[in-house]
BAMAR-555271 format. One record per residue: chain; x, y, z of N, C-alpha, C, CB in turn. Coordinates in nm, 2 decimals. Glycine has a CB too. Example, Ala and Ser with C-alpha at 12.3 -4.5 7.8 and 13.67 -1.06 7.14 Angstrom:
REM residues 2
["A" [1.32 -0.57 0.78] [1.23 -0.45 0.78] [1.32 -0.33 0.78] [1.13 -0.45 0.90]]
["A" [1.28 -0.22 0.71] [1.37 -0.11 0.71] [1.29 0.00 0.79] [1.41 -0.06 0.57]]
This chain:
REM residues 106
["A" [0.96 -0.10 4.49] [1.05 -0.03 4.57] [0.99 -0.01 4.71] [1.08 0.11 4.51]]
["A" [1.10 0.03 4.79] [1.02 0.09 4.94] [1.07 0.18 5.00] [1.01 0.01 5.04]]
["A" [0.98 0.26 5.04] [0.93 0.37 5.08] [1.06 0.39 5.16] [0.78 0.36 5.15]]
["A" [1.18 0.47 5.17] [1.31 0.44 5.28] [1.33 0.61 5.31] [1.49 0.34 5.20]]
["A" [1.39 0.64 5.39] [1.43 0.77 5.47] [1.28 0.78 5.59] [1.44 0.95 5.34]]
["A" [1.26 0.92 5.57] [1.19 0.99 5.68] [1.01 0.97 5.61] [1.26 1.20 5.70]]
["A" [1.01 0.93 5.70] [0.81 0.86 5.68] [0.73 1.00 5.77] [0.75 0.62 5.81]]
["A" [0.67 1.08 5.70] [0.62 1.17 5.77] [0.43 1.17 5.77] [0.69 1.30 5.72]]
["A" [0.39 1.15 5.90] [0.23 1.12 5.92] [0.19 1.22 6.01] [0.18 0.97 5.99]]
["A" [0.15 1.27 5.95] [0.07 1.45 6.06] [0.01 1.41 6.14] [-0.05 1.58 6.00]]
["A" [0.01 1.46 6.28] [-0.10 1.35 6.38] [-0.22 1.38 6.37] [-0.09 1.35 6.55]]
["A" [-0.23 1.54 6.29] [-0.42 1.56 6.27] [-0.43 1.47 6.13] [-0.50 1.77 6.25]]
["A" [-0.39 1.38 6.01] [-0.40 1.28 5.97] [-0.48 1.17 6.03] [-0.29 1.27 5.94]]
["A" [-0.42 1.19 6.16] [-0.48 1.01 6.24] [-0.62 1.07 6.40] [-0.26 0.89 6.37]]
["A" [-0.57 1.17 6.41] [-0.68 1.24 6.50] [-0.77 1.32 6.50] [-0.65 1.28 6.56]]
["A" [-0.73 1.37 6.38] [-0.92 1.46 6.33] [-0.94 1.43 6.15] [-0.91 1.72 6.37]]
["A" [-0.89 1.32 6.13] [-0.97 1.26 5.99] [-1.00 1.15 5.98] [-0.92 1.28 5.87]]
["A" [-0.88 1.04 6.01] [-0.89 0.85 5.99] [-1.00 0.85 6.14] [-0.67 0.73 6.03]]
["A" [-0.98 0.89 6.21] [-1.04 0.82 6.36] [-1.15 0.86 6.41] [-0.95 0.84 6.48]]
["A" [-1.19 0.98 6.38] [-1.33 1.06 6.35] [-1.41 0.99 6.30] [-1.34 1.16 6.27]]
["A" [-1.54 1.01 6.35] [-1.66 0.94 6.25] [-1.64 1.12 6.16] [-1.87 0.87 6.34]]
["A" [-1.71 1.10 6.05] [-1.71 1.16 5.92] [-1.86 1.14 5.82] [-1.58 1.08 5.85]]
["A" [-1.96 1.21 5.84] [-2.07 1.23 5.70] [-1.97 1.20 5.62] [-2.14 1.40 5.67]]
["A" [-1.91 1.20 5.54] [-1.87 1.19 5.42] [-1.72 1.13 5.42] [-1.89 1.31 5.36]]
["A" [-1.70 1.03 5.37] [-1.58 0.91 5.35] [-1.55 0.88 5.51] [-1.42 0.98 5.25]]
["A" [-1.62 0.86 5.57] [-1.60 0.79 5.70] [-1.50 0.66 5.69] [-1.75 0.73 5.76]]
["A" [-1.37 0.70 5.74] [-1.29 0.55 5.80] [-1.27 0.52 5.93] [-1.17 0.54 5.75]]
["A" [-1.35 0.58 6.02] [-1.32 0.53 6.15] [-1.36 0.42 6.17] [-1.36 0.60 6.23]]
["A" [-1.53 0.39 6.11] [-1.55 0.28 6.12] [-1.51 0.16 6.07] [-1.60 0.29 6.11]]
["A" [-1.45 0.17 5.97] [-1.36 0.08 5.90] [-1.24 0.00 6.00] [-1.29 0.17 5.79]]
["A" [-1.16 0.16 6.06] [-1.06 0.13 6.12] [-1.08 0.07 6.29] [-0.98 0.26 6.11]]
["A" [-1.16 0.11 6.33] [-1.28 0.04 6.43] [-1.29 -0.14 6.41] [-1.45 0.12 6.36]]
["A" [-1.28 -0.19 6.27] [-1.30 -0.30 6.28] [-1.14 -0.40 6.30] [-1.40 -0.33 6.16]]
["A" [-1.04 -0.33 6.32] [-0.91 -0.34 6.39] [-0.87 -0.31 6.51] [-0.83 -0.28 6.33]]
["A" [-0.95 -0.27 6.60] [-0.91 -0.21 6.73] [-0.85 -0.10 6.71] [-0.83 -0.29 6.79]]
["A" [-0.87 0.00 6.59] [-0.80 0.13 6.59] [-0.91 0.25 6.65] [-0.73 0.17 6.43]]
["A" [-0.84 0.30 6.77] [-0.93 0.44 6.79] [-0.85 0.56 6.82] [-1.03 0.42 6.91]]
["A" [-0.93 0.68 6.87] [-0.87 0.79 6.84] [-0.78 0.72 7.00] [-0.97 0.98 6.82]]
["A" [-0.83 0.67 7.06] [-0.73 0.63 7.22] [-0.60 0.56 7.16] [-0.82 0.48 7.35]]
["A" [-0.60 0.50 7.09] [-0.48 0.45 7.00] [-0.46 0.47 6.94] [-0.44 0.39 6.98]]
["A" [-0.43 0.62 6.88] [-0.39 0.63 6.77] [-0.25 0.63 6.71] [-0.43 0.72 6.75]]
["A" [-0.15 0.62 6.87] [0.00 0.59 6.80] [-0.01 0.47 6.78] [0.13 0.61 6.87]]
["A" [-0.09 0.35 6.79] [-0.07 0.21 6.74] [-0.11 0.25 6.58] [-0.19 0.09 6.83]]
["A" [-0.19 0.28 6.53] [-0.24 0.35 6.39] [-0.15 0.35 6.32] [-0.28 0.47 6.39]]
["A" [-0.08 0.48 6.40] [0.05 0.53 6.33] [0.17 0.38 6.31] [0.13 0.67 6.44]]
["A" [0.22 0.35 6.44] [0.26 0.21 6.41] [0.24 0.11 6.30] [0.20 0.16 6.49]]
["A" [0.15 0.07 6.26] [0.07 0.01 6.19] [0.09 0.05 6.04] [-0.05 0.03 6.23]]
["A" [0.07 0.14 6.01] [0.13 0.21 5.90] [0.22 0.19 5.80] [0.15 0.28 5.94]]
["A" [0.33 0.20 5.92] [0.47 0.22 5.91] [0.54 0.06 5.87] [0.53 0.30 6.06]]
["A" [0.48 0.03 5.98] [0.53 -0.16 5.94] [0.49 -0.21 5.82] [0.45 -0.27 6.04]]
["A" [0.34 -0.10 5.75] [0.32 -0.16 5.64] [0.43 -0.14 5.54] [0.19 -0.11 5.59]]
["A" [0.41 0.02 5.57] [0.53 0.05 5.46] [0.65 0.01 5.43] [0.57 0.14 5.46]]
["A" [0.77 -0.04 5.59] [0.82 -0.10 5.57] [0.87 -0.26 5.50] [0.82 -0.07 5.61]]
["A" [0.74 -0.32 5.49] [0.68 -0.46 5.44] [0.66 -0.49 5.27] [0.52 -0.46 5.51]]
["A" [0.59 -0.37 5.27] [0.50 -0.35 5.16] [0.59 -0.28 5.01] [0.38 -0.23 5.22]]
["A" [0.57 -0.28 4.88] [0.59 -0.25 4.80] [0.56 -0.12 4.76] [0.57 -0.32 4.76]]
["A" [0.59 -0.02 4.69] [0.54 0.14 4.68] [0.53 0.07 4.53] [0.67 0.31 4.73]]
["A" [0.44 0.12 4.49] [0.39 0.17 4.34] [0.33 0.35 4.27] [0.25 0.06 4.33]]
["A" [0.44 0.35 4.20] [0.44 0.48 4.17] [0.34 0.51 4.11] [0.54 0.53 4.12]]
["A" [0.20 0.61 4.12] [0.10 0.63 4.07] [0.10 0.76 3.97] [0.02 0.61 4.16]]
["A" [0.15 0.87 4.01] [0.09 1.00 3.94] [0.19 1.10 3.99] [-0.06 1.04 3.97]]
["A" [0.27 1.17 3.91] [0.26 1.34 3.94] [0.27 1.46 3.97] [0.25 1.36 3.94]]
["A" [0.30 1.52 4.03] [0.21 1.71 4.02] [0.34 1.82 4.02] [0.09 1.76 4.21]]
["A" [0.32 1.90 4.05] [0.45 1.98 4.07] [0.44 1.95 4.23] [0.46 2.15 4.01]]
["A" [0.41 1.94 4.32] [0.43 1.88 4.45] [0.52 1.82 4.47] [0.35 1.82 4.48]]
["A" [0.48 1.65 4.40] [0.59 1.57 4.40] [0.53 1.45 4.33] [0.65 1.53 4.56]]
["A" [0.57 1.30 4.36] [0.56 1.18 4.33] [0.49 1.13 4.42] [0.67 1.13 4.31]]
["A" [0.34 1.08 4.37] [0.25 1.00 4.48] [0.28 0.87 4.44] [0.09 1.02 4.48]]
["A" [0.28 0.78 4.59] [0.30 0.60 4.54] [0.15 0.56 4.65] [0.53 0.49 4.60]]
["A" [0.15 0.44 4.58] [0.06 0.36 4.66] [0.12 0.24 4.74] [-0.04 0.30 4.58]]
["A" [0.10 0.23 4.85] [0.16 0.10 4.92] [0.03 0.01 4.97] [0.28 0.15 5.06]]
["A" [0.02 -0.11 4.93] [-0.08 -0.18 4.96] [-0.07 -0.30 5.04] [-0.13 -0.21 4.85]]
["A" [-0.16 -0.37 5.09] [-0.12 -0.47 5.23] [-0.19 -0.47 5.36] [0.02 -0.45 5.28]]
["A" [-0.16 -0.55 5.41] [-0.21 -0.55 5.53] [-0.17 -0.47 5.67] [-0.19 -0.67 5.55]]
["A" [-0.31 -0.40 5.72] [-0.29 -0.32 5.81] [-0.33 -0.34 5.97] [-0.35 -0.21 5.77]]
["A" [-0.24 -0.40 6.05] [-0.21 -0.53 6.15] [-0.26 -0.45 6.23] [-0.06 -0.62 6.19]]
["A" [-0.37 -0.46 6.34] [-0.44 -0.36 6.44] [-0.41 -0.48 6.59] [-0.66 -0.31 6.39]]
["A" [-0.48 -0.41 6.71] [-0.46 -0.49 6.80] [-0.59 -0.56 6.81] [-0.41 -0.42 6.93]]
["A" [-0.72 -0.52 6.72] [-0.83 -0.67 6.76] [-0.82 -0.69 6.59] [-1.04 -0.65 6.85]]
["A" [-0.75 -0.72 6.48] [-0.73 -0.75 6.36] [-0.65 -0.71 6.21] [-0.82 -0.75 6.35]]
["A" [-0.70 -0.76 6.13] [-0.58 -0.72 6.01] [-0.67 -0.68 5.90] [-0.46 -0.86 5.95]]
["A" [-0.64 -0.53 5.86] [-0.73 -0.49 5.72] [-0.67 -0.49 5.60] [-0.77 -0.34 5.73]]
["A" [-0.75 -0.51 5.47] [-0.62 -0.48 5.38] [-0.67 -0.32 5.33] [-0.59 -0.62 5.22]]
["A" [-0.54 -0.27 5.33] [-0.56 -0.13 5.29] [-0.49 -0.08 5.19] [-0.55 -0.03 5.39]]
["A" [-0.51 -0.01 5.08] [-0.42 0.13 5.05] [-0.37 0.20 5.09] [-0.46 0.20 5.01]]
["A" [-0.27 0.26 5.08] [-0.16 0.39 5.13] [-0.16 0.50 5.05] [0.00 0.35 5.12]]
["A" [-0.13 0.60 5.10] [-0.10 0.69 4.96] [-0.01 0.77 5.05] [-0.23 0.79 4.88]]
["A" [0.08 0.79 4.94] [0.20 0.87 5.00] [0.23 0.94 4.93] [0.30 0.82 5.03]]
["A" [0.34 1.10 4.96] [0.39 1.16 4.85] [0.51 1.20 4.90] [0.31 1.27 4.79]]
["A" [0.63 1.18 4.75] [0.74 1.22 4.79] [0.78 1.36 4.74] [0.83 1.13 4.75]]
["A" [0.75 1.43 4.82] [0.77 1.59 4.83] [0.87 1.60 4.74] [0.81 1.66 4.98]]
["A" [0.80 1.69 4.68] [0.95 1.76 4.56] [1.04 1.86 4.65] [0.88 1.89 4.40]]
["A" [0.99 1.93 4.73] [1.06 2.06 4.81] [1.14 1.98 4.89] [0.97 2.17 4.91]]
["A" [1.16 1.85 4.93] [1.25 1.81 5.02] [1.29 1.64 5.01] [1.18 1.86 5.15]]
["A" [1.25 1.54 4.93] [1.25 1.42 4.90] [1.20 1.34 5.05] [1.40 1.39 4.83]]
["A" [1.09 1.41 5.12] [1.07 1.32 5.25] [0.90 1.27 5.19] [1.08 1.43 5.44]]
["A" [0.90 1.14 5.19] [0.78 1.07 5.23] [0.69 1.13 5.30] [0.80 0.97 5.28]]
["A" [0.54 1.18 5.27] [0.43 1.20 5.38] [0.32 1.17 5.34] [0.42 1.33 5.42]]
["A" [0.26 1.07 5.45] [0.11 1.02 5.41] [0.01 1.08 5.40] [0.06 0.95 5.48]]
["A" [-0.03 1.08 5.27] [-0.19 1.13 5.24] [-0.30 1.07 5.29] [-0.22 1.12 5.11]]
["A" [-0.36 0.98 5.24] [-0.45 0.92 5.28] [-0.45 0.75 5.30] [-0.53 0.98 5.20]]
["A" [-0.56 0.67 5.35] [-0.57 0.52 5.38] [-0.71 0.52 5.35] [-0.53 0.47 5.54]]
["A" [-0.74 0.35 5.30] [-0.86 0.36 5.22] [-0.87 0.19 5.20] [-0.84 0.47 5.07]]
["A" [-0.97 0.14 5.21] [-1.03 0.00 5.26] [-0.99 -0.06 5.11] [-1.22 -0.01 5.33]]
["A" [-0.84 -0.19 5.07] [-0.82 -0.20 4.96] [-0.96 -0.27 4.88] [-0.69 -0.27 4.95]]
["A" [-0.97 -0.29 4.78] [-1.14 -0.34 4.73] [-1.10 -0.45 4.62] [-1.25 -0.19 4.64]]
């Protein structure tokens, strides 16, 4: 399936956690090896989105929250292409998509 309505990405998601260096689960550098920085971080966001629209959602787990899916694929930057994980959740309080986290696929 795919991910369809309102795709919601918090900008402190992409500007004070993905784009940050980080002691602990650092992905800036990661995202660094795509041309993603905190200077571009609406390309990021961009990027994302194209996956999702591209990409397949796989429903993973649960909670009283909502329904998390994984969307996996390629994450197209302006100096390269990563393959990454998605994580998303479809809010129980309102059925809108919002990204959790991104994570280097292995």
């Amino acid at each position: 399936m795919k991910l369809e309505g309102e795709l919601i990405i918090p900008e402190a998601k992409l500007t004070q956690y993905l784009l940050i260096p980080r002691k602990e689960d650092d992905k800036s550098k990661f995202l660094a090896q795509a041309g993603f920085t905190l200077a571009n971080a609406n390309d990021l966001r961009q990027a994302i989105i194209l996956l999702v629209q591209t990409c397949e959602a796989v429903s993973d787990r649960q909670n009283k929250y909502g329904t998390y899916y994984r969307v996996e694929g390629p994450l197209i930057g302006p100096g390269g292409t990563l393959a990454v994980v998605t994580v998303w959740i479809e809010r129980t309080a309102d059925g809108k998509f919002q990204f959790v986290t991104l994570k280097p696929k292995r």
